[in-house]
C-alpha positions, 0 to 999 in steps of 0.5 A, spaced: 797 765 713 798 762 720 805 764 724 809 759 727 812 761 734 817 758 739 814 752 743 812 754 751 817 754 755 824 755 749 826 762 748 830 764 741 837 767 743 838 773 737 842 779 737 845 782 741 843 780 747 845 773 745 852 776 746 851 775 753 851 768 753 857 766 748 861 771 753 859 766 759 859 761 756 867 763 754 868 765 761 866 759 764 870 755 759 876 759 759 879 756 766 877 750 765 881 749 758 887 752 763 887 746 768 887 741 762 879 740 760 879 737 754 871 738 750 867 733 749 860 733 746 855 728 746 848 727 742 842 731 743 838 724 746 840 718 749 837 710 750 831 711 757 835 706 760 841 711 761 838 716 765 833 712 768 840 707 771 845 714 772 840 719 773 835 715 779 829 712 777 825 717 783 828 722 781 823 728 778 827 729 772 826 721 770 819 720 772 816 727 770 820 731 766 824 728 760 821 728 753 821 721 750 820 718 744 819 711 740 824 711 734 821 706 728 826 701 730 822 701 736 828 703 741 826 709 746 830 715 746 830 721 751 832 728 750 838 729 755 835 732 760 842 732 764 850 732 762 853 727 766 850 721 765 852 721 756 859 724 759 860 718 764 857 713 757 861 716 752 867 716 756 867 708 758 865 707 750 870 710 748 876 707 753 878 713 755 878 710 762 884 705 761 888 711 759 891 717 763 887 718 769 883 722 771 879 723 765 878 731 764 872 734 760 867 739 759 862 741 755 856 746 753 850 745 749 842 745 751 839 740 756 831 739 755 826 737 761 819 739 761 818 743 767 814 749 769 816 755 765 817 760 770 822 765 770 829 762 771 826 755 768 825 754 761 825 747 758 830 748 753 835 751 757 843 751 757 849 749 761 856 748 761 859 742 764 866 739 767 868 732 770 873 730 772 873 721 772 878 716 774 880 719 781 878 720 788 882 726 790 879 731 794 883 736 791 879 734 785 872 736 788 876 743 790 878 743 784 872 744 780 869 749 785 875 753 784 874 753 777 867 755 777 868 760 782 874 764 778 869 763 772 864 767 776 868 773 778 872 772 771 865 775 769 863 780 774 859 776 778 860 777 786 853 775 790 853 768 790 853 763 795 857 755 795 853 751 799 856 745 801 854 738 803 858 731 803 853 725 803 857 719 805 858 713 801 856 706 800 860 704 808 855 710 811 850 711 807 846 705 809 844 706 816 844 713 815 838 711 810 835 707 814 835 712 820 832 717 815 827 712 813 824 711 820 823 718 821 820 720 815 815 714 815 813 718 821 810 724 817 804 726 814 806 725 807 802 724 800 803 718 796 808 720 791 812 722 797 812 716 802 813 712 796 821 716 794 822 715 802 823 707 800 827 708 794 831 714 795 830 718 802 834 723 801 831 725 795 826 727 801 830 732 804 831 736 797 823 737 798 822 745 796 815 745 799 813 748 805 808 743 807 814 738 807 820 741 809 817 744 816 816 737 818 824 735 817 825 739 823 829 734 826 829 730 822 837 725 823 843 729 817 848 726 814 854 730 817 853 726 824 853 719 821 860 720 816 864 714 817 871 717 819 873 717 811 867 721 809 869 726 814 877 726 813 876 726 806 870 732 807 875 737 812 880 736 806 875 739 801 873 745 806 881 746 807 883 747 800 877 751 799 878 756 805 886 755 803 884 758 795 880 764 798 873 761 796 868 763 801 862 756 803 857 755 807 855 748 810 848 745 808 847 739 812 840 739 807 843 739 801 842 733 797 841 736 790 836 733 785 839 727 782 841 720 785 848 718 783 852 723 788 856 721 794 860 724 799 862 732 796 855 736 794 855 743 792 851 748 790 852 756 787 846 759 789 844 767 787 838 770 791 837 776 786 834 769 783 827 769 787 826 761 788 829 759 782 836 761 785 840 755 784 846 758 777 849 751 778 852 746 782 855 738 783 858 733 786 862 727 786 859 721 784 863 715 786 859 710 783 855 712 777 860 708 772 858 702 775 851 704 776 851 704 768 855 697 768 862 700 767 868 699 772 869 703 778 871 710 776 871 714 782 868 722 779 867 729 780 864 734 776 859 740 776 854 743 771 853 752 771 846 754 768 847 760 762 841 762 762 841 763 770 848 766 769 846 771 765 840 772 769 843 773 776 849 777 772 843 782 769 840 782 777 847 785 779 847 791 774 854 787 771 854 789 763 858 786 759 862 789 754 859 788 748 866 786 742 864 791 736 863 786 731 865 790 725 872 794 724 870 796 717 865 799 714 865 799 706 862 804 702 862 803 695 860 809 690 858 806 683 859 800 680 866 799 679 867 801 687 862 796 689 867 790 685 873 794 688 872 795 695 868 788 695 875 784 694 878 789 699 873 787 705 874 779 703 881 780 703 881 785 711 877 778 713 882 773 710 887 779 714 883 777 720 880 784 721 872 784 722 869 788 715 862 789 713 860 792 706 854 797 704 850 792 700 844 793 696 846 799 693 844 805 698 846 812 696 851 815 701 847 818 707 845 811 708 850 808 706 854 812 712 849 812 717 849 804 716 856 805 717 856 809 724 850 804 726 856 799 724 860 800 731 865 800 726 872 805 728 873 806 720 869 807 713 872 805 707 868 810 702 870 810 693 867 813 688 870 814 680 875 819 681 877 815 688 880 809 684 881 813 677 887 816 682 888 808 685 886 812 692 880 810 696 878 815 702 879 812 709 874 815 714 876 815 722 869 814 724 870 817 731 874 824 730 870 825 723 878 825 720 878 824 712 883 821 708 886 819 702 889 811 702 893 808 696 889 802 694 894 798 694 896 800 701 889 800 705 889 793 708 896 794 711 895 801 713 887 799 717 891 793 720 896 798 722 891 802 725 887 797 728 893 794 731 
């Protein structure tokens, strides 16, 4: 009889190492519903057409990485490979730019991109998300790096780096290109290389093999052809960082791997990640709403890889406290004690208090084991003579401590203990 297995490149979260991964994705969220993120989930696939326009059709993710399929109907789907580009579609199908603006969101959930597994690289993976559409604000883009910051240090996170760029917009961008252009063509590139220096050349600077990135020594950078707008609106980010107590580096060869970023870029990096170092990053993208046929809808956003969290937290030797998920531990002795301490865990639940039960009929010094396996501070054991006296036998699991409850009373009196 033939198994099945997980396909290559995805990986199963189970217990308890799965704890981990909810409790970043938490830290990472709790300061953003603070500062009046809302969530916002958006499909698992979207329309080709959608990442191909945001995303940049040169980019690796269009060209190579996103898994693609036909529906009956003959429209062509995509796994979503990135966050931004359906935040940015949803909010303009909904109007939620016409309302109060900036339009603040996150999100969480899985991306998909077919890549080469390898440690820190999976082809399903998982990020948590914020954008910030509608204005063009420097305290925005400061806002958001915060943001992620406080998450990181929330979780215990200490040695990673923000690299930071600014990329211009559309007044200086084009001769900043066109300089590039020139001296890219110049070198000794491959095909697929020269044909993304016509498309999109900044893409070239992102280049991460060796053989290309020693012949962009030289090479012109965008920091010395910001127009004054760019560089006044790029000093006020630097301002407010250092104002907050958040430490960067500038990266004048930061361009990330996507097209639709203007001016702020950003990237949190850990080197106890080897070469996949990057845990997250962002940017401004000023004109990916018109990109995909909406308004101008100036944005800011930023998406942080969970698995890489995970990984660079485990790097450092940070260990995160594991919530016990069971209080109680019930242990019935004989029938009637099963029908009797079952309507007493449900109702410990309803009380909001974590119960477990002995179930499938272990004898007691299994049944106890199981409790102390539990995590549980306290074990509820009845027999016969236990409920014929309307007593059950309180056992504070720790000291070893024994006593004897009312039945009637034993809900309040653990809510009691627990409090």
């Amino acid at each position: 009889m033939s198994t099945f297995s997980a396909p290559k490149g995805t990986y199963d979260l189970l217990p308890p190492r799965s704890a981990d991964y909810l409790a970043v994705r938490e830290a990472i969220a709790a300061p953003l519903r603070r500062a009046g993120y809302g969530y916002i989930e958006t499909p698992g696939f979207e329309h080709v057409e959608l990442f191909a326009r945001g995303v940049g059709e040169s980019t690796d993710i269009v060209t190579k990485e996103m898994y693609t399929l036909t529906t009956r109907g003959g429209s062509r789907l995509a796994l979503r490979p990135e966050g931004t580009a359906p935040v940015v579609r949803a909010v303009l199908e909904h109007n939620l730019h016409r309302g109060a603006l900036p339009v603040k969101v996150w999100y969480s959930g899985s991306q998909y991109r077919y890549e080469r597994p390898q440690a820190g690289r999976f082809r399903h993976f998982s990020q948590v998300g914020a954008e910030a559409l509608g204005t063009e604000d420097p305290a925005l883009d400061a806002e958001l790096i915060i943001l992620a910051v406080d998450a990181y240090r929330s979780l215990g996170l200490r040695d990673f780096r923000l690299l930071l760029n600014s990329l211009g917009d559309r007044e200086c961008r084009p001769a900043y290109r066109e300089r590039l252009q020139e001296f890219l063509r110049g070198l000794d590139l491959d095909e697929d290389t020269r044909a993304r220096v016509e498309i999109n050349p900044l893409r070239v600077l992102d280049d991460k093999r060796e053989e290309v990135r020693k012949q962009l020594t030289g090479a012109p950078m965008m920091r010395d052809h910001l127009c004054e707008a760019c560089r006044e609106y790029h000093g006020r980010v630097r301002e407010l960082l250092t104002a907050a107590g958040v430490a960067f580096e500038d990266d004048e060869k930061l361009v990330r791997g996507l097209d639709y970023y203007t001016r702020t870029t950003f990237e949190f990096v850990h080197d106890g990640l080897g070469a996949q170092s990057a845990v997250g990053g962002g940017g401004r993208y000023d004109g990916l709403s018109e990109m995909l046929g909406g308004p101008p809808l100036p944005s800011v956003g930023w998406a942080l890889g969970v698995d890489r969290t995970v990984l660079a937290l485990r790097a450092e030797g940070v260990v995160l406290p594991e919530p016990s998920a069971t209080e109680v531990f019930a242990v019935p002795l004989g029938e009637q004690a099963r029908n009797v301490l079952f309507g007493v865990v449900t109702e410990l639940r309803r009380q909001g208090v974590a119960a477990d039960f002995a179930y499938g009929g272990r004898g007691l010094k299994n049944a106890m084991k199981s409790a102390n396996r539990s995590g549980a501070g306290y074990a509820l054991v009845a027999g016969e003579r236990d409920l014929a006296e309307g007593t059950v036998q309180l056992k504070d699991l720790g000291s070893g401590e024994q006593v004897p409850v009312p039945l009637e009373s034993v809900v309040e009196e653990l809510r009691r203990k627990l409090a």
